[in-house]
C-alpha positions as MATLAB code, in Angstrom:
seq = 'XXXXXXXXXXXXXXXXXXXXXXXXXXXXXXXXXXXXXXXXXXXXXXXXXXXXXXXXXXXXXXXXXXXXXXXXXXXXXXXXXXXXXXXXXXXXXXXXXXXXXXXXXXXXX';
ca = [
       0.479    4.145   41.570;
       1.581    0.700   40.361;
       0.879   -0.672   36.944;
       0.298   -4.460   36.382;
       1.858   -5.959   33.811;
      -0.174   -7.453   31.164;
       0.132  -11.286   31.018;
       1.353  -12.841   27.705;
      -2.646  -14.446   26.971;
      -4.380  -10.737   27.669;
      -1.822   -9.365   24.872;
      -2.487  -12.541   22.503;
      -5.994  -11.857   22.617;
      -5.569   -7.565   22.365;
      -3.161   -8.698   19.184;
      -5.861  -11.096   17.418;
      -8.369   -9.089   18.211;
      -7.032   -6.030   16.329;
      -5.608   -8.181   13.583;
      -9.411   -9.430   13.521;
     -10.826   -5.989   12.869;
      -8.141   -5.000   10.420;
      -9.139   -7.845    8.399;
     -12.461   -7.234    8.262;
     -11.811   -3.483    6.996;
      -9.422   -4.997    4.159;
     -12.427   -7.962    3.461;
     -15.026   -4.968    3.053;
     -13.353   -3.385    0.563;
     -13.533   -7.059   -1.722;
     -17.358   -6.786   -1.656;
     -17.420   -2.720   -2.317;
     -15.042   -3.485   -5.233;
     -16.874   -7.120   -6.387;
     -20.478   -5.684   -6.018;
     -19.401   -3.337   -9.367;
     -21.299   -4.377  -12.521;
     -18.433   -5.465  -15.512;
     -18.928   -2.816  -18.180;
     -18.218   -4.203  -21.620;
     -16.352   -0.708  -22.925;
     -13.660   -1.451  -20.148;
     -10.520   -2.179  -21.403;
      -9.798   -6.118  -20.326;
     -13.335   -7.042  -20.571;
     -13.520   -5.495  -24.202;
     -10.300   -7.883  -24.735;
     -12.397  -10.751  -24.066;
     -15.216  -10.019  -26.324;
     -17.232   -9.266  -23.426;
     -20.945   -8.740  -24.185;
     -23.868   -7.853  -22.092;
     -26.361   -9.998  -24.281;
     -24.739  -13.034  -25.985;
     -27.179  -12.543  -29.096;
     -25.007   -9.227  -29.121;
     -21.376  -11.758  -30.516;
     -19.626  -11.367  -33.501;
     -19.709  -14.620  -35.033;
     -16.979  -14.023  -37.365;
     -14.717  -13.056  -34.857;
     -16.054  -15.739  -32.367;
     -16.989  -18.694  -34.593;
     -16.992  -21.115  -31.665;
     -19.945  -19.130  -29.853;
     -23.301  -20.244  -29.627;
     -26.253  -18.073  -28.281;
     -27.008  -21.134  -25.307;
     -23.799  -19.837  -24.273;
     -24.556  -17.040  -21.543;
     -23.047  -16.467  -18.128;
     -25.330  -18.769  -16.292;
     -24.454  -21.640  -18.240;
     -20.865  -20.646  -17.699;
     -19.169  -22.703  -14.547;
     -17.296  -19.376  -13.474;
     -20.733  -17.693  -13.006;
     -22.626  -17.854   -9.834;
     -25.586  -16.237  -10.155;
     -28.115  -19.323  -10.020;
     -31.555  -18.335  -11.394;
     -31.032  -14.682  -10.918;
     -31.013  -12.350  -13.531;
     -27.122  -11.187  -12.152;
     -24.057  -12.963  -10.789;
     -20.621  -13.112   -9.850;
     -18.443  -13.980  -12.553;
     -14.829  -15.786  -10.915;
     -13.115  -15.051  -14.224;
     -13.563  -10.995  -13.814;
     -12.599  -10.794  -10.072;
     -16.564  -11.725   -9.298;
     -17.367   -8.526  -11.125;
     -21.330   -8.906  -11.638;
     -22.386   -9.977  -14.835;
     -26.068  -10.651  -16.179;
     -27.368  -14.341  -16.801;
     -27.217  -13.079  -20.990;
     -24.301  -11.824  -21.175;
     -20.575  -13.746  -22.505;
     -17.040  -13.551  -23.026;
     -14.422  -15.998  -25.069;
     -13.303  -17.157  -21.639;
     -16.758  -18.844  -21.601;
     -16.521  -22.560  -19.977;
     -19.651  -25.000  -20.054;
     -21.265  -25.690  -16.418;
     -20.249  -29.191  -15.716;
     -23.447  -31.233  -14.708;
];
């Protein structure tokens, strides 16, 4: 019983096609942990004055804020017209279209 060796190509494409799939387990677990709503009582979001509801800001604390000033008119959010989005600032953590933090940055045009 003879065994053929395998030829350099046949164990490039067995290497990239493992490193392929062990990618795409590591890339799931992004989207499990970025699908996770950002809860305001959480330590580094409570840092950064996040609130669900910008109405919800303490202007003394925040006098810069304005109420216009909610996650969709933030250019870190990318939620569009939807009611939720991905925030870049909190790791895409989804936020709601109200909501606001002192990191806020107006949407260019």
């Amino acid at each position: 019983m003879s065994s053929k060796p395998v030829n350099s190509s046949k164990r490039v494409l067995i290497f990239r096609a493992a490193a392929g799939v062990g990618f795409l387990a590591v890339g799931n677990t992004k989207f499990a942990v970025a699908a996770e709503k950002l809860s305001p009582t959480d330590p580094y979001p409570k840092a950064m004055g996040f609130k669900l509801d910008t109405k919800e800001v303490d202007q003394v604390k925040y006098p810069r804020h304005t109420n216009e000033q909610g996650c969709h008119a933030c250019q870190l959010w990318n939620g569009g017209t939807a009611d939720f989005g991905n925030c870049s600032f909190f790791n895409d953590a989804i936020t709601p279209r109200t909501g606001w933090c002192k990191n806020f940055k107006v949407k260019k045009a």
